[in-house]
FIZANU-950653 format. One line per field, with one value per residue (C-alpha): chain; residue number from 0; x, y negated, z; residue in one letter. Coordinates in Angstrom, 2 decimals. Layout:
residues N
timar <- A / ...
dogu <- NUM / ...
X <- X / ...
Y <- Y / ...
Z <- Z / ...
vexmi <- a / ...
//
This chain:
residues 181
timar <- A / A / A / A / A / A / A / A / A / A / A / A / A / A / A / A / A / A / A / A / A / A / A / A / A / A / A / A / A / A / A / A / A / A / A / A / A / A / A / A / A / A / A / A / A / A / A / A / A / A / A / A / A / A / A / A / A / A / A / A / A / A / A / A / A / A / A / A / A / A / A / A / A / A / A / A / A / A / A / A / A / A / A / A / A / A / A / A / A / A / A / A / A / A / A / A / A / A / A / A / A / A / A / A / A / A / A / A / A / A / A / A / A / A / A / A / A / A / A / A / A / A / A / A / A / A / A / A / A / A / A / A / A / A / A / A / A / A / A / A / A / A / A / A / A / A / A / A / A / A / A / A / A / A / A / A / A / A / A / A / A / A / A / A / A / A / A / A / A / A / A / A / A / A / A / A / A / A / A / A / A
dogu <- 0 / 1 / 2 / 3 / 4 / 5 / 6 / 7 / 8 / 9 / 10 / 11 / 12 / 13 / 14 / 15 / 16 / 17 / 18 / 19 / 20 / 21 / 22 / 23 / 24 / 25 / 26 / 27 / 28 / 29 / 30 / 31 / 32 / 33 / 34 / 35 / 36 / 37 / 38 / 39 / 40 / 41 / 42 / 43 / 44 / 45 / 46 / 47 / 48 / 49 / 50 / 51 / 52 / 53 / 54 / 55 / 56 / 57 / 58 / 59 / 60 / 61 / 62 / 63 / 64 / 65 / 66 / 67 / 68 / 69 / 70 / 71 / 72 / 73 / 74 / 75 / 76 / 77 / 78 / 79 / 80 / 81 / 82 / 83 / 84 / 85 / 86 / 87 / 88 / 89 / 90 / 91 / 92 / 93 / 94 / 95 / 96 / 97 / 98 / 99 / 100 / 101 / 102 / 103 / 104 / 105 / 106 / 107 / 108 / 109 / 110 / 111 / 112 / 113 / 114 / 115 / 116 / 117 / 118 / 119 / 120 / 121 / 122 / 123 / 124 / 125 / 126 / 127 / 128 / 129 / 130 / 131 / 132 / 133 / 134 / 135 / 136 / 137 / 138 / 139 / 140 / 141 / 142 / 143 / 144 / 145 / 146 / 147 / 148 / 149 / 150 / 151 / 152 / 153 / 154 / 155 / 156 / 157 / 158 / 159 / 160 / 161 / 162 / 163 / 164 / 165 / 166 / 167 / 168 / 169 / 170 / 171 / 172 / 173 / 174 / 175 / 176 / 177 / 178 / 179 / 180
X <- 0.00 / 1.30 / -0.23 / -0.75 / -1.77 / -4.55 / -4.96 / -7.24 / -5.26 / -6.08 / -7.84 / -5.48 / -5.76 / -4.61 / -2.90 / -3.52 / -0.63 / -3.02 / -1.62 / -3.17 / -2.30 / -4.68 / -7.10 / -8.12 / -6.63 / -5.77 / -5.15 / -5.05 / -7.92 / -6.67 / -3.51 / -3.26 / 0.31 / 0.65 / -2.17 / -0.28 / 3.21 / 0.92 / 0.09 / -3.79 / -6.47 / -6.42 / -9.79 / -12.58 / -16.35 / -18.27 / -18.21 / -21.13 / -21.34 / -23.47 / -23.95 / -24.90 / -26.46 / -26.09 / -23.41 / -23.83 / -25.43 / -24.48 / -24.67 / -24.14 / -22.54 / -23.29 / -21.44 / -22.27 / -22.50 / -20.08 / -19.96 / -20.43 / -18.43 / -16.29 / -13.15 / -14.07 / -12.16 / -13.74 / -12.45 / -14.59 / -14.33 / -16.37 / -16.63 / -15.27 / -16.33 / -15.13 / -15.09 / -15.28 / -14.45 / -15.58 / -13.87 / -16.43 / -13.98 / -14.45 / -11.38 / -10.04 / -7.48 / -9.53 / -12.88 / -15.50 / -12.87 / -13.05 / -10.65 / -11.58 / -10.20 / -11.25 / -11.50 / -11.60 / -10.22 / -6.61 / -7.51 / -9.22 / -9.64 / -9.43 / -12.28 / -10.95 / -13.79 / -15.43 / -15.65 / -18.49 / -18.39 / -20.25 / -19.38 / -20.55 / -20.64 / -18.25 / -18.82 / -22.38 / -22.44 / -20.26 / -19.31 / -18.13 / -16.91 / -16.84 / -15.04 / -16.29 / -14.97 / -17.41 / -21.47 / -23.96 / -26.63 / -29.35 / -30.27 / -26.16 / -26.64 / -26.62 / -24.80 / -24.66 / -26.29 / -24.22 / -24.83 / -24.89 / -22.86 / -21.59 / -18.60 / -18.94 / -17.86 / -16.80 / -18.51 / -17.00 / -20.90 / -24.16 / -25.71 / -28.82 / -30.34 / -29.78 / -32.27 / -35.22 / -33.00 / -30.03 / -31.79 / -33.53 / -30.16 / -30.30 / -28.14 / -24.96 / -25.18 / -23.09 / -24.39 / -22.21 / -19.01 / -18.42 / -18.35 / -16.07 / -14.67
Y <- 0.00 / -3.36 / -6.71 / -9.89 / -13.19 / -15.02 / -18.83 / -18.28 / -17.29 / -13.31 / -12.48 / -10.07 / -8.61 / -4.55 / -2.64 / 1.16 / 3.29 / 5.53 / 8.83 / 10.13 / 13.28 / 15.19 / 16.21 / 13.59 / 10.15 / 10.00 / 7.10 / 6.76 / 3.99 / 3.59 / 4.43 / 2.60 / 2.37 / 0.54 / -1.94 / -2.52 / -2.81 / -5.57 / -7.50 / -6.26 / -4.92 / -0.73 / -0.07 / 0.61 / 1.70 / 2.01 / 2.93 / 1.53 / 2.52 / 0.37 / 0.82 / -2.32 / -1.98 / -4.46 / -7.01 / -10.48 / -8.71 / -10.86 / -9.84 / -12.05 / -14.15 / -12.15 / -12.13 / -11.57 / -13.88 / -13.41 / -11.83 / -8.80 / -10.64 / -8.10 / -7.72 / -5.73 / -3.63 / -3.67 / -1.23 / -1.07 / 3.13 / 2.98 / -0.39 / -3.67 / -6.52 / -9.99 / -10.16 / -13.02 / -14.75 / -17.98 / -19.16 / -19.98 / -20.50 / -23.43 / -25.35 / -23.62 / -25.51 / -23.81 / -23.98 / -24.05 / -22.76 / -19.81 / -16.64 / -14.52 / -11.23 / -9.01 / -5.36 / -2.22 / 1.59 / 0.38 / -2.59 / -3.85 / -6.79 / -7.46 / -9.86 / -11.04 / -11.90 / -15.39 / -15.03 / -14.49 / -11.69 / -11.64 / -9.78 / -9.93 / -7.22 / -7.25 / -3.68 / -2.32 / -0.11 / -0.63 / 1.31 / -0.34 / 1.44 / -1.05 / -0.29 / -2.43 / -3.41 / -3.58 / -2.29 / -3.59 / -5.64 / -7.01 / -10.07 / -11.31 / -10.87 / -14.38 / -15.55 / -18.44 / -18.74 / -17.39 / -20.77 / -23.35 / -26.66 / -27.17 / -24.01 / -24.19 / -20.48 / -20.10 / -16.88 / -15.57 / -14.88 / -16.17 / -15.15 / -12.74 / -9.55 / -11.34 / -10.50 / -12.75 / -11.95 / -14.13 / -16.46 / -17.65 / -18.52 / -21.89 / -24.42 / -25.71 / -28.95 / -31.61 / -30.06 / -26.47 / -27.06 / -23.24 / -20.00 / -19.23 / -16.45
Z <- 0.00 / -0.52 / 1.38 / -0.46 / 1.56 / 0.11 / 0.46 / 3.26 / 6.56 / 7.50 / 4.29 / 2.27 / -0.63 / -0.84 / -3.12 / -3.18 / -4.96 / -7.13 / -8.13 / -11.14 / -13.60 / -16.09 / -12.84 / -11.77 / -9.36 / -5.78 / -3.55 / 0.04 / 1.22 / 4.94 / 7.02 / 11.00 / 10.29 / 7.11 / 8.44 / 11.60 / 9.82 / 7.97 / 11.13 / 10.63 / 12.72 / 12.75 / 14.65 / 12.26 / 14.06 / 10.95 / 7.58 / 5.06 / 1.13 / -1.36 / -4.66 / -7.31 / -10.41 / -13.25 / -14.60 / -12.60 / -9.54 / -6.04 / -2.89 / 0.10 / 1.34 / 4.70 / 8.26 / 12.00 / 14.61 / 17.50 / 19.69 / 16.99 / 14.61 / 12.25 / 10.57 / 6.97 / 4.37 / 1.43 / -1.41 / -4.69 / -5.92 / -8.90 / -11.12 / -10.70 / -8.46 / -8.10 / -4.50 / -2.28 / 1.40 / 2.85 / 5.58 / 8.29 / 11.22 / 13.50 / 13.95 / 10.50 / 8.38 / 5.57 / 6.98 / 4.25 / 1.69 / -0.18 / -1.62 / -4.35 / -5.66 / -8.37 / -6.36 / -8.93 / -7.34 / -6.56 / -5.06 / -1.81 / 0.44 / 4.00 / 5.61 / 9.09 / 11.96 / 11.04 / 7.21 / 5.62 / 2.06 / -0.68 / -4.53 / -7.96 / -10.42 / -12.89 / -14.62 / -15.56 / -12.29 / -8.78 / -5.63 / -2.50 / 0.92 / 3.76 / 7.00 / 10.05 / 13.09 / 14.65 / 14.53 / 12.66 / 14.76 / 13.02 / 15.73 / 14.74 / 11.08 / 8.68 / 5.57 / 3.45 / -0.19 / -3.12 / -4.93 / -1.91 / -3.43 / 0.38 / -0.91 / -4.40 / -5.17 / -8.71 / -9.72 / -13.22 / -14.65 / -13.78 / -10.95 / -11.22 / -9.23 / -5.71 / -3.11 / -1.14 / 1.97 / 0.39 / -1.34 / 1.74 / 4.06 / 4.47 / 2.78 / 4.94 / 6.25 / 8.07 / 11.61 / 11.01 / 12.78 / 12.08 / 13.87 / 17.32 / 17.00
vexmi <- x / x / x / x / x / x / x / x / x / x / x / x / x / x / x / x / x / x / x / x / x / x / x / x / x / x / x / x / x / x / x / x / x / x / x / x / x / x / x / x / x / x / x / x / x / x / x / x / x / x / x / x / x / x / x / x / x / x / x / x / x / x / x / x / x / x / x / x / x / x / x / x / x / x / x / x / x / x / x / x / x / x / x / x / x / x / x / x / x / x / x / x / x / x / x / x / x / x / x / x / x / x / x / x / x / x / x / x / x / x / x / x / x / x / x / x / x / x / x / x / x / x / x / x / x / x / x / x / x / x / x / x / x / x / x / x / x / x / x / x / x / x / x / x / x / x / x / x / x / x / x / x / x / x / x / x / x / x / x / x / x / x / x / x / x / x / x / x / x / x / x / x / x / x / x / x / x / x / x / x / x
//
């Protein structure tokens, strides 16, 4: 695995060594050691698997409120995404700013506690594997809109197939000072 900084401070984006011959590929998708070599987080209480249908598909931008906020690893298996953090960080030199990476089978990217994630579909089908830090609770859950002009992401198609559920977090305003993590 190799570990590349992003311009947002704790998101990193992976690379997996994938071994391939006439049978098939391999790649390992986590290893405690190489992630602590790296300086990242190693425990991991949940695993989640979603599957998007459909070139331009968004989902997100979602997060959890402390104090169940949650570090991610996101590795796309099937497809190609173009994957996405916003830093939501109180106090963060990059608060408000965003990293993007385009995540197929040998890549991932790591989502550190107080970002929120969100991807688009880049291929006609996609497979993502998350690993949380923490577990999912509902009453924590929120996320900012895909298309809110307060982040500006710079999505590489037009936006389609997003759900009610996204499309009804409310816009940021002047009153977020950001998340404590």
């Amino acid at each position: 695995m190799r570990f590349h900084p992003t311009p947002i401070a704790g998101v990193v984006r992976i690379e997996f060594d994938v071994r391939g011959d006439d049978r098939g590929r391999f790649k390992r998708h986590f290893c405690a050691a190489e992630f602590e070599r790296a300086g990242l987080p190693t425990r991991f209480v949940q695993m989640n698997h979603s599957v998007a249908i459909g070139a331009g598909s968004v989902r997100g931008m979602h997060y959890q409120r402390p104090p169940a906020a949650e570090d991610k690893l996101v590795t796309c298996t099937f497809g190609r995404v173009h994957d996405v953090a916003l830093d939501l960080r109180a106090g963060s030199p990059t608060f408000l700013r965003w990293a993007a990476a385009e995540l197929d089978e040998a890549t991932a990217l790591f989502i550190p506690k107080g970002c929120a994630h969100g991807f688009q579909v880049l291929s006609n089908e996609a497979h993502l594997v998350y690993l949380h830090s923490e577990f999912y609770t509902p009453e924590l859950e929120s996320g900012v809109r895909s298309d809110d002009p307060a982040v500006a992401i710079d999505w590489p198609l037009p936006l389609v197939n997003r759900s009610q559920r996204d499309l009804g977090f409310a816009p940021i305003t002047d009153e977020f000072k950001g998340l404590l993590t």
